[in-house]
Structure formats: C-alpha cells, structure tokens
N, C-alpha and C positions, 0 to 999 in steps of 0.2 A: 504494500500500500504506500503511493508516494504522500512523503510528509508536505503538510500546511504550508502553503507561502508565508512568511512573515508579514504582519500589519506593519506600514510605518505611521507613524503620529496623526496622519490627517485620517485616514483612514480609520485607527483606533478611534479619535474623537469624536467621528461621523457616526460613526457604530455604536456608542456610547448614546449618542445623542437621540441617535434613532429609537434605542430602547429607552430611553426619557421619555419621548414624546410620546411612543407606545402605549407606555405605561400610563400617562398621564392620562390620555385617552379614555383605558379602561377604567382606572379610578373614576375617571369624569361622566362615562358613561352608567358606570355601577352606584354609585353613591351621590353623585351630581358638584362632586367638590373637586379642584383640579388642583393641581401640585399647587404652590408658588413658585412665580416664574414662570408658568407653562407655555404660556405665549414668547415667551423672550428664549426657552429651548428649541422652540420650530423656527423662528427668526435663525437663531445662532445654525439648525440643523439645516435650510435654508444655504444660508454662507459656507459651510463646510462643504454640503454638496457640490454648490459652482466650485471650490473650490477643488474638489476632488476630482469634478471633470476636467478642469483645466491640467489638472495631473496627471488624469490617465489620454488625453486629449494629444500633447505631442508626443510620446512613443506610439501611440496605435497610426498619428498620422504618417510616424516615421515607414512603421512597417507597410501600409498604403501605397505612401513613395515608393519606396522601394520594390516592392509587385507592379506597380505601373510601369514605374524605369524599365527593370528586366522586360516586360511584358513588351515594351516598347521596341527595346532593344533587340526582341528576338523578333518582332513582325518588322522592324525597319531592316534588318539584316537582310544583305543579298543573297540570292538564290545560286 
C-alpha cells in the first residue's frame, strides 16, 4: 500500500478549516447555536481555498505545458 503524500501548511489549514465549518454546520443545524466565529471560519476557509488553488494551479499548468509542447513537437515533426 503506497504511503500518504504529506500535507504542507496550507493544505493542513484548509482541512482544518473545513472540519470547523462542518462542524459548525451540524451544531447549527442540530441545536440552532453556531460556534463563535462561525462566519469568520468560512471567510478564512474561503481565503485558504483560493489560496490552495493558486498552489496547486502552477504545477498542474506546468504539466499541461509540457503535454502540449511534446504533443506539438511530435505533430510539427517531419515525416
């Protein structure tokens, strides 16, 4: 079984954040009371997502490029 990538920090955060918000949800749903903060966790979870795509955003574009280039390079290639 391959092991777990490692989380880096924004990642941790986002994740973290997510089960805040989750949770607050349920509380909120269930009892009708919501954490304190609750709103200012989905703002912050919010910000970390952009944030995270902008993170995962240039390596996936790298790999992109780079299947076009090749891609390019073997249809512009003479016969």
């Amino acid at each position: 079984m391959p092991a777990l990538p490692r989380l880096n920090w924004i990642q941790r955060i986002t994740l973290i954040l997510f089960a805040v918000v989750v949770t607050n949800c349920l509380v909120d749903s269930i009892t009708g009371y919501s954490l304190l903060g609750g709103d200012l966790f989905t703002i912050f979870l919010i910000v970390f997502l952009i944030l995270l795509g902008l993170t995962l955003f240039r390596p996936l574009m790298r790999k992109v490029l780079w299947r076009v280039r090749n891609w390019l390079f073997l249809v512009a290639a003479p016969q």
